[in-house]
C-alpha positions, 0 to 999 in steps of 0.5 A: 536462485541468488542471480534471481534476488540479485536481479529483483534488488531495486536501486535508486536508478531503478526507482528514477526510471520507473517514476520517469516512465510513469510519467511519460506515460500519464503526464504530469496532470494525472498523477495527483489524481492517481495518488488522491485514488491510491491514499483513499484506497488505502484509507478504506482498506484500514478503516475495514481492518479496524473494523475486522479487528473492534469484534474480535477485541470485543470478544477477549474482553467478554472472555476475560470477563468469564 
């Protein structure tokens, strides 16, 4: 089980290969598109979490009011 935490432990060797490797294989081009998509995706996955959230806040104030 330790082997297996110990092999899954990312370095900063490992982060370097992994962003030449992406590179390579979407070019330089494609990159600020890839992470234009990924932040607008993570935009809208908040906003529907805040939104999740306004009810339930709304809830406790109507039953802190009883």
């Amino acid at each position: 089980m330790d082997a297996l935490i110990i092999s899954l432990a990312i370095g900063a060797p490992q982060i370097i290969l992994i962003a030449v490797v992406i590179l390579l294989l979407f070019g330089g081009r494609k990159i600020p598109e890839l992470m234009r998509g990924l932040g607008s995706g993570i935009k809208e996955f908040k906003d529907a979490t805040k939104e999740d959230d306004a009810p339930a806040k709304a809830t406790e104030e109507e039953q802190k009011k009883l």
